[in-house]
C-alpha positions as CSV (number, residue, x, y, z in Angstrom):
1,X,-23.8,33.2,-27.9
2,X,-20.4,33.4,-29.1
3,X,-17.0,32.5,-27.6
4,X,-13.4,34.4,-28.5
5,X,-10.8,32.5,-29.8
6,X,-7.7,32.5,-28.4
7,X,-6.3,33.5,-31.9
8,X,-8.2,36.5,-31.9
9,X,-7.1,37.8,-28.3
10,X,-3.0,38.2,-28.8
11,X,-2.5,36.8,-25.8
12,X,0.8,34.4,-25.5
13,X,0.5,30.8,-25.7
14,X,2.4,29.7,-23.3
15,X,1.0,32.6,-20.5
16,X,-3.2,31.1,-21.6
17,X,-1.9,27.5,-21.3
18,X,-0.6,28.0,-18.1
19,X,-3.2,30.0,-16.9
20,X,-5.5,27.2,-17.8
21,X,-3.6,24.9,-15.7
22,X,-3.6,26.9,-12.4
23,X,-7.6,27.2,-12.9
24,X,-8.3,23.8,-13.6
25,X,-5.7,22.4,-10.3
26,X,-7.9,25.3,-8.4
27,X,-11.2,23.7,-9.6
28,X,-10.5,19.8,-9.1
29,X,-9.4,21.2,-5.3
30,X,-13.3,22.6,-4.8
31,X,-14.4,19.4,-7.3
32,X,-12.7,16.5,-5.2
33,X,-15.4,18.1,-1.8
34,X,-18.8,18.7,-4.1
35,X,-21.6,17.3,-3.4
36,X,-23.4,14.3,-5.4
37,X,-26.1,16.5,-5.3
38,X,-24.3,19.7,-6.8
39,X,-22.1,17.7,-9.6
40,X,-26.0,16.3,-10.9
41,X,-27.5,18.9,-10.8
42,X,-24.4,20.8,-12.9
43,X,-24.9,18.0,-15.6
44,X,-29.1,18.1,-15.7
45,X,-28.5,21.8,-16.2
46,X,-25.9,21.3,-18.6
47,X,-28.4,19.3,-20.6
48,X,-31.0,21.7,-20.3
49,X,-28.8,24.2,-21.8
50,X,-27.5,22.2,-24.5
51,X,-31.5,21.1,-25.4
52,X,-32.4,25.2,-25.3
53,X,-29.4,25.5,-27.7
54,X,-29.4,23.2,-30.7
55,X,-30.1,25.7,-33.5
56,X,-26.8,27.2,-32.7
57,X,-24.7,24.2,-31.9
58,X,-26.1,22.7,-35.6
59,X,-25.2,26.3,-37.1
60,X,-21.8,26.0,-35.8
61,X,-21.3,22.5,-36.6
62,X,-22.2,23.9,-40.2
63,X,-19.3,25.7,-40.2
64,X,-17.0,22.8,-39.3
65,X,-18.7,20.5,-42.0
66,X,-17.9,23.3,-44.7
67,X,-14.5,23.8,-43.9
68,X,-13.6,20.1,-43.6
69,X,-15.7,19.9,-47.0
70,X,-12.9,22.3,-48.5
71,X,-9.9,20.6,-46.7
72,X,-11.1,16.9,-48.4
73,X,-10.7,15.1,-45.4
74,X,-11.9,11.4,-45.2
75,X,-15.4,10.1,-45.4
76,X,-14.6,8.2,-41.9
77,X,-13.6,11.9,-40.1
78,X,-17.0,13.7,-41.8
79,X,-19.1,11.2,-40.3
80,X,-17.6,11.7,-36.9
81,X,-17.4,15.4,-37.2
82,X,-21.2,16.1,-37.8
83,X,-23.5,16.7,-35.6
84,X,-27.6,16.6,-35.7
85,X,-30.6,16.2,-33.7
86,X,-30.1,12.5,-32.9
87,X,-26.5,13.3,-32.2
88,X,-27.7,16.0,-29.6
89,X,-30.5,13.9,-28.2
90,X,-27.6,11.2,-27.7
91,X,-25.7,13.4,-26.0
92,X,-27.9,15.1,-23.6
93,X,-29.0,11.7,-22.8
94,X,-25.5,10.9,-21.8
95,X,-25.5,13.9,-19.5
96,X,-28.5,12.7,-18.0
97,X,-27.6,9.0,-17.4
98,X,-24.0,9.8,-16.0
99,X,-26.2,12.3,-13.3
100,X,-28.5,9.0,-12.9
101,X,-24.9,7.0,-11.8
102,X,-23.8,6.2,-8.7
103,X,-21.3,8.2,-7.5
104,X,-18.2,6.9,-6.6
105,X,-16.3,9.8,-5.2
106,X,-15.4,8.7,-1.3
107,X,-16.7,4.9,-1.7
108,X,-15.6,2.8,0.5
109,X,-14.4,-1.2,-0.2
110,X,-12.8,-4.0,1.0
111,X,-13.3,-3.2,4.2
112,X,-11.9,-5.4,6.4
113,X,-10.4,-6.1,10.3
114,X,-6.7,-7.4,10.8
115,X,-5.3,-9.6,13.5
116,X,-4.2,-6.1,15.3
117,X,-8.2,-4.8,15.4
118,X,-7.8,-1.8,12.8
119,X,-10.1,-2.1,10.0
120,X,-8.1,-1.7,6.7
121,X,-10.4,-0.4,3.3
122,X,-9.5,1.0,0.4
123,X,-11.6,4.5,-0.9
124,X,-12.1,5.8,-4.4
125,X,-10.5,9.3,-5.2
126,X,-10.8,11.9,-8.0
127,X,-7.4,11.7,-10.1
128,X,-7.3,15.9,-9.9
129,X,-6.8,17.5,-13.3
130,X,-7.2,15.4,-16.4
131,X,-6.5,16.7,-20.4
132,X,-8.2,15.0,-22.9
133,X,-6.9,15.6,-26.8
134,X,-9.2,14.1,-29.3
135,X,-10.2,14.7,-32.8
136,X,-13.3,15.7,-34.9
137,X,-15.7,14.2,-32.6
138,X,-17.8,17.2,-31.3
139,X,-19.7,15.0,-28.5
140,X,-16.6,13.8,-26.8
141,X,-16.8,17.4,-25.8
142,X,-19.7,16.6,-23.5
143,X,-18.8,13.1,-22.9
144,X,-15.4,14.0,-21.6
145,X,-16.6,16.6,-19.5
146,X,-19.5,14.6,-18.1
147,X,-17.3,12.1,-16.8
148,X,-14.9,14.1,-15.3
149,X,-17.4,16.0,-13.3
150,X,-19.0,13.2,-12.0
151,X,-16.0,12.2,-11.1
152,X,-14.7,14.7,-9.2
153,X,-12.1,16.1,-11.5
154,X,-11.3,18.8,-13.5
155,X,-10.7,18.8,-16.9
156,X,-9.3,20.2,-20.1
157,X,-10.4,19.2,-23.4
158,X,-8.5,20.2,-26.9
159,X,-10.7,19.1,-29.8
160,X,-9.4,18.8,-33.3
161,X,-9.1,22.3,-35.3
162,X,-11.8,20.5,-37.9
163,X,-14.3,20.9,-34.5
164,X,-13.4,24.3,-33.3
165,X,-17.1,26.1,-34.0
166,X,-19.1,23.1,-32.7
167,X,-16.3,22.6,-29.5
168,X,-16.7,26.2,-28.5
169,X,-20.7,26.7,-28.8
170,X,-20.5,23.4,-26.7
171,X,-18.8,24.5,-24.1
172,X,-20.8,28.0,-24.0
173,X,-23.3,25.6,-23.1
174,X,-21.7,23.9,-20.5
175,X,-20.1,27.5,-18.8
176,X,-23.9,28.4,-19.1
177,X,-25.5,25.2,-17.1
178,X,-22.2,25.2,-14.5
179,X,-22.8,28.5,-13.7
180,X,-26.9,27.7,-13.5
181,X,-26.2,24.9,-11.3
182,X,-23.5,27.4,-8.8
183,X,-20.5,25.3,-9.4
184,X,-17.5,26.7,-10.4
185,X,-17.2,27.0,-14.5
186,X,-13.3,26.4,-14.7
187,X,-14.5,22.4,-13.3
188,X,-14.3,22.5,-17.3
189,X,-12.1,24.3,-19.7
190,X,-12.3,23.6,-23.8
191,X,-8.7,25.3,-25.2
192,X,-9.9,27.7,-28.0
193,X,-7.1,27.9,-30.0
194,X,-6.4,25.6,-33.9
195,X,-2.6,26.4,-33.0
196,X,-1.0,23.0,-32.8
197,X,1.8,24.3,-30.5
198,X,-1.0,24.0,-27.5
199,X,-0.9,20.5,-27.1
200,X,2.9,20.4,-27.2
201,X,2.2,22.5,-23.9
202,X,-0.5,20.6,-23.0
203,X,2.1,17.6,-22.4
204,X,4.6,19.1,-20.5
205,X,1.9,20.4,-17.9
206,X,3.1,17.8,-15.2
207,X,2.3,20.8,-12.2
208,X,-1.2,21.2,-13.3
209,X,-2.4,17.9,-15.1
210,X,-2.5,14.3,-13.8
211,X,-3.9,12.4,-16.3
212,X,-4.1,12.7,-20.4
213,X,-6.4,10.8,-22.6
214,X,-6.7,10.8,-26.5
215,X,-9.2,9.6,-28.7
216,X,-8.5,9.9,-32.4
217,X,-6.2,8.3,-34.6
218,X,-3.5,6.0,-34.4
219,X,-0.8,9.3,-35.8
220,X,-2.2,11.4,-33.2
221,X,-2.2,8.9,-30.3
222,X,1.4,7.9,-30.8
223,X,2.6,11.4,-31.4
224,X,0.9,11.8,-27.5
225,X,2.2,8.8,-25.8
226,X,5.8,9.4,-27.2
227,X,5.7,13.3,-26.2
228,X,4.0,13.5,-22.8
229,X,5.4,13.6,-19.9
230,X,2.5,12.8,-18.0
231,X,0.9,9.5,-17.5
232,X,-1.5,8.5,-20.4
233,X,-4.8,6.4,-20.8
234,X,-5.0,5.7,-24.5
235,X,-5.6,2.3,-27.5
236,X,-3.5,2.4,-30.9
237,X,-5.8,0.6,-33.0
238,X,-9.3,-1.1,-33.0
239,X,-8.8,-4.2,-34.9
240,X,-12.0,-5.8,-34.2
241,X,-12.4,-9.6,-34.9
242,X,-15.4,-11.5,-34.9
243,X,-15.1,-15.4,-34.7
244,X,-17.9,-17.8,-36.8
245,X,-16.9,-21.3,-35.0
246,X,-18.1,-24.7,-36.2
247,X,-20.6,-24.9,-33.6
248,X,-22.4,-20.9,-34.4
249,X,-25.7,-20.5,-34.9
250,X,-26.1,-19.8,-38.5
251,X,-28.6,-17.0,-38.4
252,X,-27.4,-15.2,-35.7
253,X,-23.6,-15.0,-37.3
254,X,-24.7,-14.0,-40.3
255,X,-26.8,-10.4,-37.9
256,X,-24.1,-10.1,-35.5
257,X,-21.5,-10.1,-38.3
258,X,-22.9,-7.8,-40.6
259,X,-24.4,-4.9,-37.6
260,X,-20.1,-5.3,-36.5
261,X,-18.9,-4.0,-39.8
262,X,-22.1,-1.9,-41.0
263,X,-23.7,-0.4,-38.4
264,X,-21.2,2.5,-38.0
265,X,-17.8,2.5,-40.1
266,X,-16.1,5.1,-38.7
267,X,-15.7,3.7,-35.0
268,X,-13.1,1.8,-33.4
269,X,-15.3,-0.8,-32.3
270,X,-16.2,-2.0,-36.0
271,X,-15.2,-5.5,-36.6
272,X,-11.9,-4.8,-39.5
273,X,-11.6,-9.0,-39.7
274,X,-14.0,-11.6,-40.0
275,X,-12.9,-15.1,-38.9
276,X,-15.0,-18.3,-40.1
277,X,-14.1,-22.0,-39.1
278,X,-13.4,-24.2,-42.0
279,X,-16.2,-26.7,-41.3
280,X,-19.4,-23.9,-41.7
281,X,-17.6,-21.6,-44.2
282,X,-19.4,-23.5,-47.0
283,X,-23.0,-22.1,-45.0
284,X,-22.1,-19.1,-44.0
285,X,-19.5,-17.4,-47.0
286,X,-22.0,-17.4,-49.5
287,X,-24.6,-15.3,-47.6
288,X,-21.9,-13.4,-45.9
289,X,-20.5,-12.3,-49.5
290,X,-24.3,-11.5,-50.6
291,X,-24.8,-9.3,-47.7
292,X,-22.0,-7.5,-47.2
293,X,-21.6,-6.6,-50.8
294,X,-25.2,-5.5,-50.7
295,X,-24.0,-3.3,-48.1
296,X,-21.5,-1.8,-49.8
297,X,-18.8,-3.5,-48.3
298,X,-15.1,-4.1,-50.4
299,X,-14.0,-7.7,-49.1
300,X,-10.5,-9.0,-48.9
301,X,-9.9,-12.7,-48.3
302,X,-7.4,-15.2,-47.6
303,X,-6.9,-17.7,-50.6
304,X,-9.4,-20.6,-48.9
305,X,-12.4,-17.8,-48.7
306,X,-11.9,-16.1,-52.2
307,X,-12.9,-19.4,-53.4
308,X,-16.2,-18.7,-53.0
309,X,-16.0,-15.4,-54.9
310,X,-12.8,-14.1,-56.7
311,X,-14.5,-11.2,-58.2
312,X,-16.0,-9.9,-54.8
313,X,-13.1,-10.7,-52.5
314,X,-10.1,-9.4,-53.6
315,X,-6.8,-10.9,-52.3
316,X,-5.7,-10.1,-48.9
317,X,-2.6,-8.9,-48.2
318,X,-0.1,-9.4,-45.0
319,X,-0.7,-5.4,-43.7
320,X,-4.7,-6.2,-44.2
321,X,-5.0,-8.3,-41.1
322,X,-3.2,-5.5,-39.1
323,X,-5.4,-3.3,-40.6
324,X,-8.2,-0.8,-38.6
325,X,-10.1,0.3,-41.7
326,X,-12.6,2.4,-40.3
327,X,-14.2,2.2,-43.8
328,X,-16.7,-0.5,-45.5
329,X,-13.8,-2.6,-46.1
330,X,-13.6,-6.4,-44.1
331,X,-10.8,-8.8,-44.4
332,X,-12.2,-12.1,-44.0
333,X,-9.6,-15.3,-43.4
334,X,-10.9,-18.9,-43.0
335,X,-9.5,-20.7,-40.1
336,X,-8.8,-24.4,-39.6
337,X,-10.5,-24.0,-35.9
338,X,-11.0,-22.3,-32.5
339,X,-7.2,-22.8,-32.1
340,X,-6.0,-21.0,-35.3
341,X,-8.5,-18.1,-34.4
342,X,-7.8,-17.4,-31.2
343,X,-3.7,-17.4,-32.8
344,X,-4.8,-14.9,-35.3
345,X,-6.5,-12.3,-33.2
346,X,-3.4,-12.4,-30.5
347,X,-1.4,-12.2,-33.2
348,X,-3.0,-9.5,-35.2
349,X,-5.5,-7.9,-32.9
350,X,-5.2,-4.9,-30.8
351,X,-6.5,-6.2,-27.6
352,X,-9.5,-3.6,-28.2
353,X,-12.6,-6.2,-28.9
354,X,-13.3,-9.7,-30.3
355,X,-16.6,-11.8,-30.6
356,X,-17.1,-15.6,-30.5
357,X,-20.3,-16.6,-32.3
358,X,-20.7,-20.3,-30.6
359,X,-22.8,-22.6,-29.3
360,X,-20.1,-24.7,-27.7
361,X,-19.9,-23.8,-24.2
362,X,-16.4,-25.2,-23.6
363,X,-15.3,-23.3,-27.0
364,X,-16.9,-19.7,-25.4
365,X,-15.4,-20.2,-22.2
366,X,-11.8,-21.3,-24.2
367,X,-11.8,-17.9,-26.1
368,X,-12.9,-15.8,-23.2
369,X,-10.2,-17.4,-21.2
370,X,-7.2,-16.8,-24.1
371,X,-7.9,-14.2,-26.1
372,X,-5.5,-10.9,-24.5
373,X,-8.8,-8.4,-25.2
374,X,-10.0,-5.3,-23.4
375,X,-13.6,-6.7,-24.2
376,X,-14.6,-10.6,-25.3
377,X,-17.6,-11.3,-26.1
378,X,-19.9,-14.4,-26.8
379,X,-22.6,-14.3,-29.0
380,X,-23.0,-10.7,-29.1
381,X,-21.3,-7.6,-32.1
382,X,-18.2,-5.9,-31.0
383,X,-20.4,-2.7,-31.5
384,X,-21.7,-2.9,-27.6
385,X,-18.2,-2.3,-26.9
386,X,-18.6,1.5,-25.3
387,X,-19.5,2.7,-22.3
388,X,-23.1,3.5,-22.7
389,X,-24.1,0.0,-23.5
390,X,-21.6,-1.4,-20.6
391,X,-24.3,1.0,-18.5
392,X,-21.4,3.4,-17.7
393,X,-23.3,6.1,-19.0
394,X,-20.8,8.4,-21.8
395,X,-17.2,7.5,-22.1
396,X,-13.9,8.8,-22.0
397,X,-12.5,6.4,-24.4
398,X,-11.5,2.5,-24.2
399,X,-8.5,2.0,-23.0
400,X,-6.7,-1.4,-24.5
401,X,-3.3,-0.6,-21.8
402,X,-3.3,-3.0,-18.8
403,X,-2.3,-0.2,-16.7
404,X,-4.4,1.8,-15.1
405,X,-7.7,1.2,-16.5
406,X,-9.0,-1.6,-19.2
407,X,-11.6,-1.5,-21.5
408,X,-14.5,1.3,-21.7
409,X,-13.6,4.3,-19.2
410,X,-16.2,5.3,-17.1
411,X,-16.6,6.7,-13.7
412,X,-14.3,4.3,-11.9
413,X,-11.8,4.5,-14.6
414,X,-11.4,8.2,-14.1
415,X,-10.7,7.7,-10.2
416,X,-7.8,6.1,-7.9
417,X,-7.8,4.5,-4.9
418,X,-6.6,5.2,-1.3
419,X,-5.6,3.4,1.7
420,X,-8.0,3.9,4.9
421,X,-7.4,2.8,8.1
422,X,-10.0,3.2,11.1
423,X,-9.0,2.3,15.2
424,X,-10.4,2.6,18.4
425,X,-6.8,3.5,20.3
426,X,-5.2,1.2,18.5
427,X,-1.2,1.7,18.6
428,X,1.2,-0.9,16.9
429,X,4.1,-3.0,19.2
């Protein structure tokens, strides 16, 4: 199996972008009519495919690992770059839970009958042709494309140059189970060229795209929603914040703070600052220095929490609480109350997620109500904070804009809304 770059075909940019484009507004046209039926069984055979094929997606991903190796990029982008067995497993699981979904292509809600005796609904829609820029991550390759199939849309995907092996021998896979499954293979197209110019085309493609998503960093993501000309679904930053209040449980802040930061680093649904209410901080600093140190973790404190430890918490700094690490590195700030920490996470957050550890029902339903989140959570890590554990199957991305989806993007997120009207005769005075 093996897949041509566009580098190695001397054919013009600008000619294979826009050739792109025509195929995928082509395919979302035969997408937006498919059958339930036919987008599953695409997906099952995608994941067939993919399970037939994970010596050479691992042999690819090789590749990527040892030329990233060589380039000295960060610990945090390795981590997301490889891939292995659990990594596959994951992914074809993905495939397989977004077939299980409901489909909401041509649902119908809010139906309703008004004074004049027309019934007035509203019915979800494929968006048409979405382009989703990302980096390193080889599974958003199938997460993406999972999710916009399901859908009803078309879509194409540029992955990070550090992904290009793993990306393409991916998508071989996918061409191979669309084709399997008789629906038409340009439903998804992966853009097989490192050159940089392609996504500067990519955003300029108002005629053939609808929609563009990023995932990756916060350079790459701004670069996108300052260039493109078409609509955008994106989040900045992930400044997670978990909240110890005077009333917590002492046992269960002490696991859900430690699985936020340590479970995975390099994702944006870490928790970057640990807030502790001034009353408990004497129970819970200690062990939380112990544990997180044991971990591996640097800590960097406010002046009130360093008392517990000036050698293992170093001295915070303004730009810390701003801060998305996406390393084993925690800011931790003492607060007077529930007050002061709901004032620092609007403050200093990134409306991506924050946690409440609390058994104070009135102080739960107070930070739900007032902290400006995608995601706020009670007594639970910021690290269910994706689609998979919100039982949207794979994501696109979470989305911290207001506008027009919030939070993890599943399914829904990846659709619009239209007007329907049914009569019997009925004609307006």
């Amino acid at each position: 199996m093996s897949v041509a770059l566009h580098d190695e075909l001397g054919t013009d940019l600008n000619q294979y972008m826009s050739e792109l484009g025509r195929s995928a507004r082509s395919a979302a046209a035969v997408l937006a009519h498919a059958k339930p039926q036919q987008k599953n069984q695409a997906l099952l055979c995608i994941a067939e495919v993919l399970d037939q094929q994970r010596d050479l997606i691992l042999q690819e991903n090789r590749k990527d690992l040892q030329a990233a190796g060589d380039s000295q990029i960060s610990a945090a982008m390795l981590e997301r770059l490889e891939l292995n067995q659990i990594r596959i497993d994951a992914m074809i699981e993905g495939l397989r839970q977004v077939a299980s979904l409901a489909d909401p292509v041509g649902e119908i809600s809010e139906l309703r009958y008004r004074p004049s005796g027309i019934q007035v609904g509203k019915m979800r829609v494929p968006l048409g042709v979405i382009g989703i820029i990302y980096e390193s991550r080889p599974n958003v390759t199938i997460d993406a494309a999972a999710l916009c199939l399901k859908s009803g849309n078309a879509s194409i995907l540029r992955g990070g140059k550090e992904a290009l092996h793993s990306n393409q021998a991916i998508y071989e896979c996918m061409q191979q189970g669309l084709k399997k499954a008789g629906l038409i293979e340009t439903a998804v197209q992966v853009i097989n060229t490192s050159d940089r110019q392609a996504v500067g085309l990519m955003l300029k493609m108002n005629d053939c795209i609808d929609v563009i998503i990023p995932r990756g960093g916060k350079t790459l993501i701004e670069r996108i929603a300052g260039e493109s000309t078409i609509p955008v679904i994106k989040h900045l930053d992930g400044v997670c914040h978990v909240y110890i209040d005077d009333h917590a449980d002492l046992q269960k802040s002490l696991d859900i703070a430690v699985n936020a930061k340590t479970r995975r680093y390099g994702v944006c649904n870490a928790m970057e600052t640990l807030l502790v209410a001034e009353s408990i901080a004497t129970r819970v600093m200690p062990e939380i220095i112990d544990r997180m140190s044991d971990k591996g973790v640097e800590l960097r404190g406010c002046e009130r929490s360093r008392k517990f430890d000036k050698i293992r918490v170093k001295a915070a700094s303004e730009d810390d609480w701003f801060t998305e690490y996406v390393a084993p590195i925690l800011s931790i700030r003492i607060v007077n109350d529930l007050e002061q920490a709901i004032e620092h996470i609007n403050h200093y957050g990134s409306q991506h997620t924050d946690a409440i550890v609390s058994e104070d029902y009135s102080h739960t339903r107070e930070f739900l109500r007032r902290v400006d989140s995608s995601s706020v959570m009670v007594n639970a890590s910021t690290g269910f904070a994706d689609g998979f554990e919100y039982g949207l199957g794979a994501e696109i991305g979470i989305s911290t804009d207001k506008l027009h989806a919030r939070g993890p993007v599943g399914l829904e997120g990846l659709t619009s809304q239209k007007y329907v009207v049914f009569g019997d005769g009925n004609i307006r005075s």
